[in-house]
C-alpha positions in Angstrom: -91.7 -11.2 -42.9 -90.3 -14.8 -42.1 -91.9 -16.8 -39.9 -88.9 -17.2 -37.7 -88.6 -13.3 -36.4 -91.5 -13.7 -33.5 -89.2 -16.3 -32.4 -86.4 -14.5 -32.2 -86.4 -13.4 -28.7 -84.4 -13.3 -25.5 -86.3 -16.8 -24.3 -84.2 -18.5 -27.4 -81.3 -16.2 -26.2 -81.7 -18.1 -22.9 -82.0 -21.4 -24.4 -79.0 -20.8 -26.4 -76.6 -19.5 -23.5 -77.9 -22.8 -22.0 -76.7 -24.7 -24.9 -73.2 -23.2 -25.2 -72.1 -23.3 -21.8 -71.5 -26.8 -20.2 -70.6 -25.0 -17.2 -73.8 -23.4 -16.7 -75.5 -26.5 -17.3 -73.5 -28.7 -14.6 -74.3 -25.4 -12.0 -77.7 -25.4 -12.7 -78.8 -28.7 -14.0 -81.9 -27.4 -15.4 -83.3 -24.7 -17.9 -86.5 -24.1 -16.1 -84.0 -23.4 -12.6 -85.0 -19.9 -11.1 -81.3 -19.7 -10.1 -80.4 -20.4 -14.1 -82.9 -17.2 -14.8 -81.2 -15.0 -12.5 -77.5 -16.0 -14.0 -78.7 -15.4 -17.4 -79.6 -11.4 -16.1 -76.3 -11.2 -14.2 -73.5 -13.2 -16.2 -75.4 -14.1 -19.5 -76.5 -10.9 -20.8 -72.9 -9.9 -20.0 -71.3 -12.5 -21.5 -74.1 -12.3 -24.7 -73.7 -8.8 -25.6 -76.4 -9.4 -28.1 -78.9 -9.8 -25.2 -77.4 -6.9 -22.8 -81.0 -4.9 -23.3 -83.5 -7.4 -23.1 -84.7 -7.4 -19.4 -88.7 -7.2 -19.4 -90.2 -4.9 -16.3 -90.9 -8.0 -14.3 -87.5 -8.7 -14.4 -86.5 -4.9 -13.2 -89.0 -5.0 -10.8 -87.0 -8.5 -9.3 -83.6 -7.2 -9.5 -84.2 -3.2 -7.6 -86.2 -4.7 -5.2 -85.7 -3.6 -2.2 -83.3 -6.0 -0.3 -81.9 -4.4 2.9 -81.5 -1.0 4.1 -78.3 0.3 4.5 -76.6 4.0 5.8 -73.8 5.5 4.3 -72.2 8.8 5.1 -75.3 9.4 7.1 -77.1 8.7 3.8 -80.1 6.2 3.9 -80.4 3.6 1.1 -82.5 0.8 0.2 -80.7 -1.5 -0.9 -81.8 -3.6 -4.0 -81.4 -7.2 -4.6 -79.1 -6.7 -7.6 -76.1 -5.9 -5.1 -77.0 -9.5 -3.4 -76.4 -11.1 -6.8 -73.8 -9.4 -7.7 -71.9 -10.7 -4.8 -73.2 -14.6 -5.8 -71.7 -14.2 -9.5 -68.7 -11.9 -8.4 -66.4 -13.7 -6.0 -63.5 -11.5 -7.8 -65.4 -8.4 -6.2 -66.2 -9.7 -2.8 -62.3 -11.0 -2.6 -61.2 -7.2 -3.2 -63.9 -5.4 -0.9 -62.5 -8.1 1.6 -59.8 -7.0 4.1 -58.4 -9.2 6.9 -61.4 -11.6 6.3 -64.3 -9.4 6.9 -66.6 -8.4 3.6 -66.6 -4.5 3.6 -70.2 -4.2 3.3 -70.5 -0.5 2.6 -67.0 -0.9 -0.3 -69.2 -3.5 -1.7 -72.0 -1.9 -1.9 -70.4 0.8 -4.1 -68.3 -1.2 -5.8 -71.9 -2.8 -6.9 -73.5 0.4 -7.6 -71.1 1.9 -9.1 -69.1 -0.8 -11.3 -70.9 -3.9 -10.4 -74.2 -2.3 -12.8 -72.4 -1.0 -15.6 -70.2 -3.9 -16.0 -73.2 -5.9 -16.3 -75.1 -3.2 -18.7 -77.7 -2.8 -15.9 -77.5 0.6 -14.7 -79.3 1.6 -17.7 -82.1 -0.3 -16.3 -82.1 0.8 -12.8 -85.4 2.7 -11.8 -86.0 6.3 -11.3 -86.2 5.4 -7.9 -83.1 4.4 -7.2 -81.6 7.1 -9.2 -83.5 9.7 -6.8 -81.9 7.6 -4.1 -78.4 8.0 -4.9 -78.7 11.9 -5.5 -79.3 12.6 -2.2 -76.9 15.0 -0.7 -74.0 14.0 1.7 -73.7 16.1 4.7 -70.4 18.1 5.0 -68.4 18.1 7.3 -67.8 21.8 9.3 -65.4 23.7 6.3 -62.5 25.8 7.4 -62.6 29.2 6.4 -61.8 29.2 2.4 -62.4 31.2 -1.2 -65.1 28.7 -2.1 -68.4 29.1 -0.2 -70.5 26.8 0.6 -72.8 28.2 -1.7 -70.4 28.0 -5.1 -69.6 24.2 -4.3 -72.6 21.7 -4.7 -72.7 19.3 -1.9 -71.8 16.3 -3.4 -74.3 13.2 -3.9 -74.5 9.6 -2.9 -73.8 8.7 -5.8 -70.0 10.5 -6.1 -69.5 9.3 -2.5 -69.9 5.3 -3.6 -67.1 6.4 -6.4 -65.1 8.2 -3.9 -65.5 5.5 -1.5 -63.2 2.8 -3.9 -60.4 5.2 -4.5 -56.9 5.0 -2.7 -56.5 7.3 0.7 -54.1 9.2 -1.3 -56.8 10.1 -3.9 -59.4 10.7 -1.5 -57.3 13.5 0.2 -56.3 15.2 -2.8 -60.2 15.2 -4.1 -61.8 15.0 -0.8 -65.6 15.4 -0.5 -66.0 17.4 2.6 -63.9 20.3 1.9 -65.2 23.0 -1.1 -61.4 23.0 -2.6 -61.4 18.8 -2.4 -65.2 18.9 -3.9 -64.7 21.3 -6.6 -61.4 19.1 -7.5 -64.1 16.3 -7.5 -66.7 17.4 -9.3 -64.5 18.3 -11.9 -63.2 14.8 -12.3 -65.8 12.8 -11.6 -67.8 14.5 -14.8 -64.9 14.1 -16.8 -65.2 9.9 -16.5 -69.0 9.8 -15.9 -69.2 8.4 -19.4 -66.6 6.6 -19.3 -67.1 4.8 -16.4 -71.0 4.0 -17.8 -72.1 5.5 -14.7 -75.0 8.4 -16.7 -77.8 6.7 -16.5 -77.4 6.9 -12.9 -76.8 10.5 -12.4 -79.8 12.9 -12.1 -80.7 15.2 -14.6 -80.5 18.4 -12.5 -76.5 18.1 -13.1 -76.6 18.5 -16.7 -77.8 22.5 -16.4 -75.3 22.5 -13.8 -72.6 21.3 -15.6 -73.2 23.1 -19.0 -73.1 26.3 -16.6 -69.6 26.0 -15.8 -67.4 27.8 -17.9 -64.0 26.5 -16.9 -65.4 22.9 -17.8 -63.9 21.1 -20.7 -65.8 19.6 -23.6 -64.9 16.0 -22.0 -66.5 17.0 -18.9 -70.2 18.4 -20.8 -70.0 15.5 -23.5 -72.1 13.1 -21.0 -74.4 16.0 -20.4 -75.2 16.1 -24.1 -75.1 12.8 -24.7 -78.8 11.1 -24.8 -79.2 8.5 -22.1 -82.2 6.9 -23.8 -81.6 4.2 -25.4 -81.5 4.1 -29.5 -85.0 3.4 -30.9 -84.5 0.4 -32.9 -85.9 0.7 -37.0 -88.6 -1.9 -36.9 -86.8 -4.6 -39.0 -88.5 -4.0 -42.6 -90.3 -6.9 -44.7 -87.7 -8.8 -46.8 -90.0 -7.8 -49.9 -89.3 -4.3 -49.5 -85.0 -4.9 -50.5 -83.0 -5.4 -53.5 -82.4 -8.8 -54.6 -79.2 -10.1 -53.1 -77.7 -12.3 -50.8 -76.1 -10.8 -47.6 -73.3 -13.9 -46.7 -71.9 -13.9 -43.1 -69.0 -15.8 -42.6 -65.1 -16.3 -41.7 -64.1 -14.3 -44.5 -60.0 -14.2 -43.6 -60.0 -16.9 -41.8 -57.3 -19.5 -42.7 -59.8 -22.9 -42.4 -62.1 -24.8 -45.0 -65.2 -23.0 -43.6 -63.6 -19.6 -44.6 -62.9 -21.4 -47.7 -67.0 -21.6 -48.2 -67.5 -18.3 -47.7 -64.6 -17.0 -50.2 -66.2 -19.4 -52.5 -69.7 -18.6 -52.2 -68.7 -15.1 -53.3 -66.9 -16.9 -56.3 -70.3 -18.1 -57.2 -72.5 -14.8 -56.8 -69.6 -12.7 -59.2 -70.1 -15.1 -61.9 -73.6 -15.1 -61.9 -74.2 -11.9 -61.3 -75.6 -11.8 -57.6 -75.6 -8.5 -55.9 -73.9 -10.0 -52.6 -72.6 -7.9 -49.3 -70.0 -10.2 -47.4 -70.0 -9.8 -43.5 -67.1 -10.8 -41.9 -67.9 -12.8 -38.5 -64.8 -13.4 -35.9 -63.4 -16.8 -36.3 -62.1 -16.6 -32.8 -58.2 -17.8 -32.5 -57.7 -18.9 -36.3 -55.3 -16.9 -37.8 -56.7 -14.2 -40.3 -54.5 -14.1 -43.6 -56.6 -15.0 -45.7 -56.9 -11.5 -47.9 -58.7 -12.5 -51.3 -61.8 -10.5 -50.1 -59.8 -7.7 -48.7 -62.1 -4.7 -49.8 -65.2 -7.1 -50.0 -66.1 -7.3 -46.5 -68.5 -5.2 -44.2 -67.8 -6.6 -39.8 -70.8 -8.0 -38.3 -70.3 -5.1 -35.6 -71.1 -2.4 -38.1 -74.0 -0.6 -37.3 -74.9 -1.0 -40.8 -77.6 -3.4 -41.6 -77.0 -5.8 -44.6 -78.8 -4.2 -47.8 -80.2 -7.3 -49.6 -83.3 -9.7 -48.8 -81.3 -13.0 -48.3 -78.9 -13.9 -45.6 -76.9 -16.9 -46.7 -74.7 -18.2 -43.2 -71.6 -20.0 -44.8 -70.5 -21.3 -41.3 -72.3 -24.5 -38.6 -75.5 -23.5 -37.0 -73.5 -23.3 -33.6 -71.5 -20.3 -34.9 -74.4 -19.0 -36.5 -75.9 -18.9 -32.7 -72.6 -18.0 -31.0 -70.9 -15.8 -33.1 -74.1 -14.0 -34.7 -77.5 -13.8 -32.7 -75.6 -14.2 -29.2 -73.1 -11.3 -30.1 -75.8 -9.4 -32.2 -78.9 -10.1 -31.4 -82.4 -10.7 -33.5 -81.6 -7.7 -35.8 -79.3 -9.4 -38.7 -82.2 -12.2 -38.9 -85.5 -10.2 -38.4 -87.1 -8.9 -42.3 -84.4 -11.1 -43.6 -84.8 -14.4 -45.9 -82.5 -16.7 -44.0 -80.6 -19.9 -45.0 -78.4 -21.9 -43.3 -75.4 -23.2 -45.8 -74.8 -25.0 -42.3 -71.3 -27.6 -42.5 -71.8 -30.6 -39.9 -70.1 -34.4 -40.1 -72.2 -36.1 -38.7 -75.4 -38.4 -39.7 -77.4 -37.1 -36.9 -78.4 -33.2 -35.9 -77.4 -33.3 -31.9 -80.9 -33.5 -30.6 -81.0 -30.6 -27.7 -80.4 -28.2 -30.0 -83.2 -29.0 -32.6 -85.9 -27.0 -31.4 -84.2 -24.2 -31.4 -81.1 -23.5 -34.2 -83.2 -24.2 -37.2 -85.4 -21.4 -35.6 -83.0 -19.2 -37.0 -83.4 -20.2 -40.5 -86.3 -20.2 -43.1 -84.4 -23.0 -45.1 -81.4 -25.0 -45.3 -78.7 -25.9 -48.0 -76.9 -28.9 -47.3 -73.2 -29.6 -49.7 -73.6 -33.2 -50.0 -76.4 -35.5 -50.1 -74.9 -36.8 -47.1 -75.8 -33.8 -45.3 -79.0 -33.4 -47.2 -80.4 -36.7 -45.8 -79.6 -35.6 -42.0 -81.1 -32.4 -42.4 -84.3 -33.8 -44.0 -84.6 -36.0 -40.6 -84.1 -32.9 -38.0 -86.2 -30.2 -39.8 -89.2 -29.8 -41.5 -87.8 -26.3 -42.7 -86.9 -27.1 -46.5 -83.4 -28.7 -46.8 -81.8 -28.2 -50.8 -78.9 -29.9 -52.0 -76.2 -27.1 -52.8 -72.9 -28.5 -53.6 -69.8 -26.3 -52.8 -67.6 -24.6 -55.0 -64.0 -25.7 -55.3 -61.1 -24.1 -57.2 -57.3 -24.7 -57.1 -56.8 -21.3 -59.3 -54.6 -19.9 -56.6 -52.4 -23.1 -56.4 -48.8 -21.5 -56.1 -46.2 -24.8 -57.5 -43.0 -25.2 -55.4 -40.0 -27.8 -55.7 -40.2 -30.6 -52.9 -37.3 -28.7 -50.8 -39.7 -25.6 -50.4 -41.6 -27.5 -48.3 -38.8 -29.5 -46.8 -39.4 -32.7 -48.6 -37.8 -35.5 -50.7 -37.4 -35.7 -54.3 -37.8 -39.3 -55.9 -40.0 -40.4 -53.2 -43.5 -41.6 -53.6 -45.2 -39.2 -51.3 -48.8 -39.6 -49.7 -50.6 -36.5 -47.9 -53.0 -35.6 -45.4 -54.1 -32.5 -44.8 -56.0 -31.4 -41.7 -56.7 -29.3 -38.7 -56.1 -30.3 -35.2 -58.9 -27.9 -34.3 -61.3 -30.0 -36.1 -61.4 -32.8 -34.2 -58.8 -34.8 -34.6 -61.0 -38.6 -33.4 -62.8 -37.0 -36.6 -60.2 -36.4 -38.5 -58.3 -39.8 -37.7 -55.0 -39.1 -38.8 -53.5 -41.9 -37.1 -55.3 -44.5 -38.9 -52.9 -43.0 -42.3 -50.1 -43.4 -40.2 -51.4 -47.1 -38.8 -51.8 -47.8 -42.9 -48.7 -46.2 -44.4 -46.5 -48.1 -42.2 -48.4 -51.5 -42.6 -47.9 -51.2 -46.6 -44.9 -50.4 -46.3 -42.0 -51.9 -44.7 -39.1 -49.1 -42.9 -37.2 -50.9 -45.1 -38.2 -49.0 -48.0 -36.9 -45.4 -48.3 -38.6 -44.6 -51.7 -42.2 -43.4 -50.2 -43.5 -41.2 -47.8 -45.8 -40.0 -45.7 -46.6 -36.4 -45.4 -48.9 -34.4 -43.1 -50.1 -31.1 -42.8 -51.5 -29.8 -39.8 -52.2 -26.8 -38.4 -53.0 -25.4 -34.8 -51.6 -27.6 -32.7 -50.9 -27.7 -28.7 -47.9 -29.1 -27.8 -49.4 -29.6 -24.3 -52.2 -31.7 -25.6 -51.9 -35.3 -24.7 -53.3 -36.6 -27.5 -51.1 -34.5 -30.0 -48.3 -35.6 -27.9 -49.3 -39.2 -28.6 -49.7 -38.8 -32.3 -46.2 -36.8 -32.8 -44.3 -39.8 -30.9 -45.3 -42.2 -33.2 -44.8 -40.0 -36.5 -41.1 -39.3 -35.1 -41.0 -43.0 -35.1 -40.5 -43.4 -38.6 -38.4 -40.6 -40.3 -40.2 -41.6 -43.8 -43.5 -39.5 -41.6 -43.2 -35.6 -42.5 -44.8 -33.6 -40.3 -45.8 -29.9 -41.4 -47.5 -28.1 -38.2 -47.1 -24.1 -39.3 -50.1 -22.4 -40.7 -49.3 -22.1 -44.2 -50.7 -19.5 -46.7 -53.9 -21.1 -49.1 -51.9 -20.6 -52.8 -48.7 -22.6 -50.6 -51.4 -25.5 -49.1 -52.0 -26.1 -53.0 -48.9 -26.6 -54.3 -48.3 -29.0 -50.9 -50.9 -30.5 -52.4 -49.1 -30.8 -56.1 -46.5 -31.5 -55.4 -47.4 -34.8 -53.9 -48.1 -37.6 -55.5 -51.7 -39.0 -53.6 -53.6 -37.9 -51.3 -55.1 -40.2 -48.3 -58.2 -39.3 -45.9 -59.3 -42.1 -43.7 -61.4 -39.9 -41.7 -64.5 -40.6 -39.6 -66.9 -38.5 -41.3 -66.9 -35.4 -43.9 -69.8 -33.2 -44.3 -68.4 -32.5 -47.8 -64.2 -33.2 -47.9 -62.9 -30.0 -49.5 -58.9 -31.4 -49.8 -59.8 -34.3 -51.2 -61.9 -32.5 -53.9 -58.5 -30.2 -54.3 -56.5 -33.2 -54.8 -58.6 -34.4 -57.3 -58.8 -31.0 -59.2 -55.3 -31.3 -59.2 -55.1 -34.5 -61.0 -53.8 -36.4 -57.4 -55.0 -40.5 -57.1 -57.1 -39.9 -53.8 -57.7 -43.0 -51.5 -60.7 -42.5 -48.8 -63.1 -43.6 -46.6 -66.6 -44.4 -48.3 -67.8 -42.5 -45.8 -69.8 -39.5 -45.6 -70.1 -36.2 -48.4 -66.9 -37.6 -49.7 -69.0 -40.4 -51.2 -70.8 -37.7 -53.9 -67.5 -37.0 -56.1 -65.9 -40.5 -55.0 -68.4 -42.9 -56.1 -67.1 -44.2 -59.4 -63.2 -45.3 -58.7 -63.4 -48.4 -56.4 -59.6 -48.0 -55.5 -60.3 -44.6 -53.9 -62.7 -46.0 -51.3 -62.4 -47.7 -48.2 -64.5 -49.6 -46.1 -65.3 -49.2 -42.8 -66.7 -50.3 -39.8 -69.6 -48.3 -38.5 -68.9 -46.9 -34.5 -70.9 -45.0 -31.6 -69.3 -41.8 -31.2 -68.0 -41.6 -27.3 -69.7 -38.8 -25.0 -66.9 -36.2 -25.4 -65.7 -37.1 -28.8 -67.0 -34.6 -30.5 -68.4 -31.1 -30.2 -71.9 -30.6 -29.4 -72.8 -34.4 -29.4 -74.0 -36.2 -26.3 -74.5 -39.6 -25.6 -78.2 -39.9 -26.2 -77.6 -38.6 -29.8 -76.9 -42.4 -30.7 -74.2 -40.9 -33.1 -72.4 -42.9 -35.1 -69.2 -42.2 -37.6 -66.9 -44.6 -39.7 -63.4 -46.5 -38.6 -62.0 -47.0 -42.0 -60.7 -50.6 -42.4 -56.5 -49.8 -42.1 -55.9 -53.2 -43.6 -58.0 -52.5 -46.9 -56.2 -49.3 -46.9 -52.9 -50.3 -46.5 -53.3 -53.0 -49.5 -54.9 -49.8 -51.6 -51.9 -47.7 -50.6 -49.1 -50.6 -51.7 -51.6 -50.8 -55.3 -51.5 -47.2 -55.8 -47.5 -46.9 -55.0 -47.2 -49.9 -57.1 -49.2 -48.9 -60.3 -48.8 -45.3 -60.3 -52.6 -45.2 -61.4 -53.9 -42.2 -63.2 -57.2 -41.5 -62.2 -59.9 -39.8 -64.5 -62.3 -38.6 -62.8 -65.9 -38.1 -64.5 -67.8 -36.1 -61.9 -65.3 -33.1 -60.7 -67.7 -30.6 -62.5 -69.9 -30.6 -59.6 -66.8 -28.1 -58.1 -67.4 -25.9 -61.0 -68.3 -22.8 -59.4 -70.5 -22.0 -62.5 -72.2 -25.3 -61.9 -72.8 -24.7 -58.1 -73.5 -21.0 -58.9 -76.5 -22.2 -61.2 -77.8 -23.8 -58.6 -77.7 -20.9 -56.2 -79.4 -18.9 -58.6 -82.0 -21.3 -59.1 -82.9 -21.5 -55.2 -82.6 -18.1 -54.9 -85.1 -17.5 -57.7 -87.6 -20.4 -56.1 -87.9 -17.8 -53.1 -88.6 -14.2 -54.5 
């Protein structure tokens, strides 16, 4: 089994959830602070639905101790010191059990018990103790005379009381506790939603004879009864020796984004060289899903189903990896698995917090570009290959100028990016800065074109960077999400393509332009550099620059990272040249896109491990 699975536990959970959420972190200020601990059992494990079981017994013993006593409906209760921390991590809750500015104490305390625990998957944790507790009987009041006995009618227990206690007056009458006809009315409901409500594990198991005994009850009513309230015995994770060969690759699979682009390539590559492969489709969040070329392909990560082969391959960052997979699944896709992280960054430097801890999740790591393959070499000492990506333009889809709302005999220039993916990174700007440096407004024969996608028309910044595109009509600004085969023949139908970005961890649109026969001009910068080395005109130099604390996601200041500011004169004078000369370029390295080149070296890896 790799080395990694012992590791895989809920103290790395922790350590991730601390990672993730800045918010926690400014609470709390440190890791090792008790108060973080108890957060982690209340809000993270709810918020990590990976993590939901793991509370050890110390930590079950801590949250049903005893607190407080408290009586209701003549009922005594010790009250444990979950419902206290419930009320520190759920103002919402407090604000509703509040009326005319005095805390209900006894609504609280059943909304705790009786929402407050399964909310936060803990009343499948709560002790027999406390169970015992809330099935003790509530006295009735004196019944009037009525065709139920007392006998026929169970009395009902704390437990139904709490529940009772949180519905509306009008409810309560109509299924009131302290009359036979009102209980029975009850009882009958409150079986019904047991399940439901995730309120079993805290019903005794004398009710389910009782309930199976009734005959007027409705299979809705037994189903809790016959459910199993013992948690699923996990299959101990099996030794990656004992599966198929095969590669199990998780990723964004419809999503509309160049890391979704990875994945759909990555399959590319196992098809033609014959890879077993089983794709797993991970939630990409707010990025629209259209993408259907693996429509058929895919398995979700939320299938119960295990992945069948003995290599997972992740084809999105190491923070997804942790967000989107072991927070949201837990250890199980990783443990008896071979893992590798086919991990995108763009930056030089691994943020330093979370190297002790993401490359636990991995037993090796592909980097695209050597780029990337130098910066993982300095934050691991897990083994880092080279792995270039696959690029195709097979789907490109040609359109006339108009379809896309541009100019005919006009020189135009693209760009290409996402506002989502950091747009200080992405530096459009600076081809805006350059395009109107080379060329004066007088001219009307060239253009600048730019395709974006997921923009906020409330964000400052965008608001910015649109007024001074509008400034110049010759700027052609394309903010819809656009299907892939439609993004191509943007790209064809242009006639260069510009990137003065910051930093590339590998530059897929530049490596389209070039497939498409497009004069690209760049910054010499970053995984660009590996396919852009051998035409001086495309590349541009650049100053080197810290990256400022909030610039970019997951960075902080003491990462000492830095990123490129390409130089806009060089570029503009690069720009006028290319406009100019109308240069063809041939370029003598695009193989390395060949996706039988980058499936041979997949293979080869893959064969290195077993």
């Amino acid at each position: 089994m790799p080395a990694t699975a012992s590791k895989l536990n809920a103290d790395l959970a922790k350590q991730f959830a601390w990672l993730l959420r800045p918010d926690v972190r400014d609470t709390f200020a440190s890791p090792d602070n008790p108060a973080f601990g108890e957060w982690w059992l209340i809000k993270g494990r709810q918020a990590f639905p990976g993590w939901a079981d793991s509370i050890t017994p110390a930590q079950q013993s801590a949250l049903f101790a005893t607190n407080t006593q408290a009586t209701l409906a003549e009922v005594p209760l010790d009250v444990p010191q979950v419902v206290n921390l419930l009320g520190q991590y759920r103002p919402d809750a407090v604000a509703e059990c509040t009326k005319e500015g005095q805390l209900q104490h006894d609504k609280f305390l059943a909304w705790a018990i009786v929402r407050g625990l399964p909310e936060h998957q803990l009343a499948q944790h709560a002790p027999r103790s406390l169970v015992a507790a809330l099935d003790q009987p509530v006295p009735s009041t004196v019944n009037p005379p009525s065709e139920h006995s007392e006998h026929s009618v169970p009395a009902a227990t704390l437990l139904m009381y709490l529940l009772w206690r949180l519905m509306d007056s009008t409810t309560q009458q109509t299924r009131n506790l302290f009359t036979p006809e009102g209980r029975l009315a009850y009882l009958g409901w409150f079986f019904s939603v047991v399940g439901q409500l995730g309120i079993a594990p805290l019903v005794a198991g004398r009710w389910k004879s009782w309930v199976k005994s009734q005959p007027s009850y409705t299979a809705a009513q037994v189903a809790w009864a016959n459910a199993s309230l013992t948690p699923a015995t996990t299959t101990p994770a099996t030794n990656k020796a004992d599966k198929p060969f095969g590669v199990n690759l998780y990723g964004f699979a419809y999503g509309e984004l160049g890391i979704g682009e990875d994945l759909r390539m990555a399959v590319a590559c196992c098809e033609a060289a014959n890879i077993p492969y089983y794709v797993v489709n991970v939630d990409a969040g707010d990025v629209r899903q259209a993408d259907r070329l693996l429509e058929g392909k895919t398995h979700e990560l939320h299938s119960a189903q295990l992945p069948p082969y003995r290599t997972n391959i992740f084809c999105l960052p190491a923070f997804d990896t942790v967000s989107r997979i072991f927070m949201q699944k837990g250890a199980s896709p990783f443990e008896g698995y071979q893992n590798i992280g086919w991990w995108p960054w763009e930056l030089s430097v691994f943020p330093k917090a979370w190297k002790p801890y993401a490359f636990e999740l991995v037993d090796e790591v592909w980097a695209s570009s050597t780029f990337l393959e130098d910066m993982y070499k300095r934050s691991t000492d897990k083994p880092v290959h080279l792995v270039p990506l696959a690029v195709s333009v097979d789907r490109l889809q040609k359109h006339p100028r108009k379809y896309y709302g541009l100019p005919d005999n006009t020189y135009l220039f693209l760009y290409v990016f996402d506002f989502n993916s950091s747009v200080a990174r992405k530096n459009p700007m600076a081809a805006v800065n350059a395009f109107k440096q080379a060329f004066p407004q007088t001219d009307k024969n060239v253009g600048l074109v730019l395709k974006t996608m997921n923009t906020n028309p409330n964000n400052p910044e965008w608001q910015a960077f649109i007024k001074e595109c509008n400034a110049d009509k010759r700027i052609y600004v394309i903010t819809e999400t656009i299907d892939r085969p439609d993004v191509l023949g943007l790209i064809d139908a242009c006639d260069a393509y510009v990137s003065l970005h910051r930093a590339e961890g590998f530059g897929r649109t530049i490596a389209e332009a070039m497939l498409l026969g497009k004069p690209v001009i760049a910054t010499n910068y970053s995984g660009n550099v590996d396919f852009l080395n051998t035409n001086s005109l495309s590349l541009v130099g650049f100053d080197e620059c810290v990256i400022s604390e909030g610039e970019y996601p997951w960075v902080e200041f003491y990462d000492d990272a830095v990123w490129a500011s390409a130089n806009v004169d060089e570029a503009s004078n690069k720009l006028q040249l290319l406009r100019l000369n109308g240069f063809k370029y041939e370029y003598k390295n695009i193989f390395i896109f060949d996706i039988e080149y980058s499936s041979g070296i997949i293979i080869e890896n893959l064969n290195k491990i077993g």
